[in-house]
Every structure is written in structure tokens, then in C-alpha cells.
N, C-alpha and C positions, 0 to 999 in steps of 0.2 A: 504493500500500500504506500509508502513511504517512498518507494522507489521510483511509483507513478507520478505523486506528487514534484518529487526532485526530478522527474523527465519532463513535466508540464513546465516549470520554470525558465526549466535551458529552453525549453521551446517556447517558451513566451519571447525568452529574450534575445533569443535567432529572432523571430517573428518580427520582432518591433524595432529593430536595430536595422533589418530590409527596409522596412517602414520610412525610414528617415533617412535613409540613401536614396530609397525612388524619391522622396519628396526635393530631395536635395536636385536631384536632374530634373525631376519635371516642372522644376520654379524657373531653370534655365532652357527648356524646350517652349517650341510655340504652341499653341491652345491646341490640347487633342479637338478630334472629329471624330466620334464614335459611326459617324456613316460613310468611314473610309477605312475600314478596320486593316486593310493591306498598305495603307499610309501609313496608320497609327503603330501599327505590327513591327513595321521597318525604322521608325522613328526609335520605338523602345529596346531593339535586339541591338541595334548600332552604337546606342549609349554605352558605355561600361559602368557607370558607378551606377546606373541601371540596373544593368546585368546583375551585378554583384547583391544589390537590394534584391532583386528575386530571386534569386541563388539561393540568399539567407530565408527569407519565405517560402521557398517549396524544401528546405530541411527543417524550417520550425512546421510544417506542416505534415511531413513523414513522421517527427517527434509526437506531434499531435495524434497521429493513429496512433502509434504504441502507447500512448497516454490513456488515451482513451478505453482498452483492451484492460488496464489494471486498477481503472479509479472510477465512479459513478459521475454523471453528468454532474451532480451538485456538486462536486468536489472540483472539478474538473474544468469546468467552464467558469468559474469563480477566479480561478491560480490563473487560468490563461489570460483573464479579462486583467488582472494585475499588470499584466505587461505596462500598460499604460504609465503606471509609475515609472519603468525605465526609458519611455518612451518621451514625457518630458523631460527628464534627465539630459538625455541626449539633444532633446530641441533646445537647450543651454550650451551644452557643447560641442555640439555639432552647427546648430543651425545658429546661431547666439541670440538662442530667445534667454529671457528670464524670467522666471518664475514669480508669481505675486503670491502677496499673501493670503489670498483666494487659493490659488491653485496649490498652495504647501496644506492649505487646509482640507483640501479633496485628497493629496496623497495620504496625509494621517489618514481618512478616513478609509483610504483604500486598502493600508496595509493594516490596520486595527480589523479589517471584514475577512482577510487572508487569515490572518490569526485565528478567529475565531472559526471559518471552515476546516483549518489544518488541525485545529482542537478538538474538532469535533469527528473528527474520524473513528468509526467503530467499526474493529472486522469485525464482531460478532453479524452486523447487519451492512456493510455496504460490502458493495460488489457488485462490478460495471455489470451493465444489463444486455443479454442477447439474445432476448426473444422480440426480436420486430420482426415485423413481417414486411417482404416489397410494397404490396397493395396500397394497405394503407398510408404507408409512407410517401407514394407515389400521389395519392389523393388528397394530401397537405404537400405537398413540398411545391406541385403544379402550382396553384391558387396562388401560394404564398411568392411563389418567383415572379410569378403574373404580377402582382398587387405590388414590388418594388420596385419591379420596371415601370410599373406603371405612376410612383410616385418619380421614378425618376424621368421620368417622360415631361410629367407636368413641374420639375422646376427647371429643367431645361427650356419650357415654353414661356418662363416666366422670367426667363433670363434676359432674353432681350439682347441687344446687342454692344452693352456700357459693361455689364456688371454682373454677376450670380445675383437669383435669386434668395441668397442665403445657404450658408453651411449645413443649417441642420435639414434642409429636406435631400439633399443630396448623401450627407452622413445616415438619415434614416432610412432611406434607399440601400443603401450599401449594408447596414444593417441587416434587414430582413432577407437580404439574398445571402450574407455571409451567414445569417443564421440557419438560413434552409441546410447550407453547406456543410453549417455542420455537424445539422443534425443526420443528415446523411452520409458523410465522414462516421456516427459513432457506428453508421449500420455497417459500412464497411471494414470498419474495425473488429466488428464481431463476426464477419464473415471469413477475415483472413486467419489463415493456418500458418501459424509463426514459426511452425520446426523446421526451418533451412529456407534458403533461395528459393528454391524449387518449389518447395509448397507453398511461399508466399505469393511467388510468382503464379501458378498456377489457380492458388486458390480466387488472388485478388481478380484475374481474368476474365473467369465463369462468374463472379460474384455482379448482379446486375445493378446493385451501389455504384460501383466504379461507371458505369456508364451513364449514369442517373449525372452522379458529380461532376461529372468532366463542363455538362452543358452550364448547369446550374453555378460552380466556380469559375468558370470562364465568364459568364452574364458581371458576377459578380466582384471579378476582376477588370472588367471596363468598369462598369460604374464607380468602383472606389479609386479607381487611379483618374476618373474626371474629376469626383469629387476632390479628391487629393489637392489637384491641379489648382481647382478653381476655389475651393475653401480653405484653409488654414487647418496646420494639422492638430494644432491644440484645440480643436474643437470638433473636427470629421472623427480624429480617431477613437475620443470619450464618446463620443453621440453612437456613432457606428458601432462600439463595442458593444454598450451595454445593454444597445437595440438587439445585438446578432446572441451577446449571453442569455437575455431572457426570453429571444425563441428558443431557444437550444433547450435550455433546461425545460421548460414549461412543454416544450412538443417533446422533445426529445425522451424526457423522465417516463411521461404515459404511453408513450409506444413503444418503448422496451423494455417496459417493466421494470423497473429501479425504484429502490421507495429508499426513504429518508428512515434515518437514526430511532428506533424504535425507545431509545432510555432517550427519557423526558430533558438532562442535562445536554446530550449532542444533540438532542434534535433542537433544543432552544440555541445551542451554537451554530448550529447550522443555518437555521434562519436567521440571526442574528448577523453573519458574517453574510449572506446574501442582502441581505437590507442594508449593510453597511458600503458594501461595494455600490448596489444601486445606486442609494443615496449617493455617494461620492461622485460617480460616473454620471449623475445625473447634475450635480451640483458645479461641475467645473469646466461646463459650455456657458453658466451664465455669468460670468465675467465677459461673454460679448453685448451683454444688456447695461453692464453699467458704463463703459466705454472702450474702447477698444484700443484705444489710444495712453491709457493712466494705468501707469505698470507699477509699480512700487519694487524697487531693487531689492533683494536680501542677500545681504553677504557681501566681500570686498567685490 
């Protein structure tokens, strides 16, 4: 259990560290066209510190399956959505943003919510879930792909030709599609046979997860590299995360049968660390409400 946990973190923080090299090229490339996808294709593969950003995101997302295969979605989509903490980290020294005292206040609150899911671990009662079935999974996952394109359709018409229509309907776009993604990431998790190449390879093949994903992460990988582009990342990446962890968990939990901490003390950690994460994730996009412009420095 312990070992999933410590495999969700390296993979968080593969994840999020691609995160901030794509952002770092695509503030220097010109405005993607998602209706020129062999422009936009040639534009991204050309880059290198590109390259290198998704490089690091398709091994935090291999990390991600093996993650998933040892830890219950509550536990799991929680440590992953953490990333965000290292994520502004790096937008300080990487990109030289700096952190207000807004945003050190959404970190506490995000690693006091990790705490309290990592405390609430029971093997007597968790244990990742693998009884989904295709079907169902297929009759939520359509609708919910549908419904982000479709929000991201309508703030791309509202964009106009000056300015986005704002971060957050682009980050909630991106959301719900990374959240389909991964909720069908866990089925393919449970589908794969981890003793050697051979059976991973083979299993992952025939498993019709893999096929389902490919469409549904690729949707979801245009839309969050527009949104990337066209909104700020201290606000796409909290909005988009904590939109894509609470589909995951909330679909994810009921169709593969996983239940939460049966003794009254983890199961109140366990809620308590999801409510803490929300809250935080939800709390440190509105710092673009009070101005965008009035940062408060900390630190030399």
C-alpha cells in the first residue's frame, strides 16, 4: 500500500514538472488551431523543451497505471491531484512567478488533505477495485467526453478575436475529459497482467480500455494544451485538476466497486483529506477575482 502511494508521488511529480516545460514552449509558440491538428502536430514534435514536457507526462502516466493496480481511487486521485503543490513550486523557478499569500494558503491546505488521506489508509478494507465492466463504463465516459468538448467549444466561441474567454471554462473542459481519462486509465489498470513484458504487452492489447483511452486522452490532450496556451497555469492546472479528481473518484469508486475505510476514524480521514484538497484546489483560482495584477512577494 505504501509503495503505491510513494509510486503516485514520483508520478505526480514527473506529471507536473512536463506540465511547466510544455507551458514554458507554448508561451513562446504562436496560438495553437485545434482545426489544423497536422499544423499543430508539427509545431509540438519540433519543439524540444516540448518534447521533453511530454516525455515526462507519458512516464508520470505509465507510473499512474501501476499506481492505480495497488491503491483505491480515494487514495489515489487525492496524492496525484497534490502534484499541484510542486507545480507552483516550479512556476517560481522555472517560470519566475511568485507565490502570494493566497496561494501558500491553498498549499497548507493541500498538503494538511495528503496527510490526512495517507493516515487514513486501512489494508484491513482498501484495495484498488476490479470489477468494472466495459458497458457501463462506455455509457458514462461517451456523454461525459461529449459535455467537455462541448464546454470547450462554447468558450472558444466566446473568445473572440482580443482575448480568452477566461481560464476557468477552458480548465473545466480539460477537466472533465482528463477525468473520463482516468477513470478509464483505472479500468485498464485492472485489466493489465503485470508478470513480465509479454503479459503486459499482450494483456494491455486485447484489453478494450486501451482503445476507449487513446480517443478520449488525445481529445483531452488538445484541449488542455489550448487551455495551457491561452490561460495561465496557476489557474488551468488547480481548476482542471480538481474538476478531473472529483470525476474520477465519484465515477470511478461506483463502477469498480471500491468502498471507503469501514472504522469510523479513517473513514473521517479520509473525507476529511478529500474536503481539504477540494477546498484548497478550489480556493487558489480565486486570486484571479481579487486582481491579477497585486502579488504580494514572500521571501528574499
Amino acid at each position: 500500500m505504501i509503495l503505491g502511494v510513494v509510486l503516485a508521488i514520483a508520478t505526480t511529480l514527473a506529471y507536473n514538472t512536463g506540465f511547466v516545460l510544455e507551458k514554458g514552449a507554448l508561451t513562446a509558440l504562436p496560438p495553437l488551431n485545434v482545426r489544423l491538428p497536422l499544423a499543430l502536430a508539427r509545431m509540438l514534435v519540433t519543439n524540444p523543451r516540448w518534447l521533453a514536457g511530454f516525455g515526462l507526462i507519458m512516464m508520470g502516466l505509465a507510473g499512474q497505471l501501476v499506481a492505480l493496480t495497488r491503491i483505491p481511487l480515494t487514495v489515489a486521485q487525492p496524492v496525484l491531484s497534490s502534484g499541484i503543490v510542486f507545480l507552483l513550486l516550479l512556476s517560481m523557478t522555472v517560470l519566475g512567478e511568485r507565490l502570494t499569500a493566497h496561494e501558500w494558503t491553498g498549499l497548507a491546505g493541500i498538503t494538511a488533505g495528503v496527510i490526512c488521506v495517507v493516515a487514513s489508509l486501512d489494508p484491513r478494507t482498501d484495495a484498488a477495485g476490479t470489477d468494472g465492466h466495459v458497458l457501463p463504463v462506455l455509457l458514462v465516459a461517451v456523454p461525459s467526453t461529449l459535455a467537455g468538448l462541448a464546454v470547450f467549444a462554447a468558450a472558444a466561441r466566446g473568445r473572440g478575436h482580443r482575448r480568452p474567454a477566461g481560464d476557468v471554462p477552458y480548465a473545466l473542459a480539460a477537466g472533465i475529459i482528463y477525468g473520463v481519462a482516468g477513470m478509464i486509465a483505472k479500468g485498464l489498470s485492472a485489466s493489465i497482467d503485470f508478470h513480465g513484458p509479454v503479459a503486459i504487452a499482450g494483456s494491455a492489447l486485447t484489453s478494450p480500455y486501451l482503445y476507449l483511452l487513446a480517443p478520449v486522452t488525445l481529445s483531452g490532450f488538445v484541449v488542455f494544451q489550448t487551455a495551457l496556451q491561452r490561460g495561465r497555469a496557476s489557474i488551468v492546472a488547480p481548476v482542471s485538476s480538481v474538476v478531473s479528481t472529483l470525476y474520477t473518484v465519484v465515477a470511478g469508486t461506483a463502477l469498480f466497486g471500491e468502498r471507503l475505510p469501514a472504522d469510523g476514524t479513517h473513514f473521517g480521514l479520509r473525507l476529511a483529506g478529500l474536503a481539504a484538497i477540494t477546498a484548497a484546489l478550489c480556493w487558489l483560482p480565486r486570486r484571479s477575482r481579487t486582481g491579477r495584477g497585486q502579488r504580494t512577494r514572500l521571501g528574499p
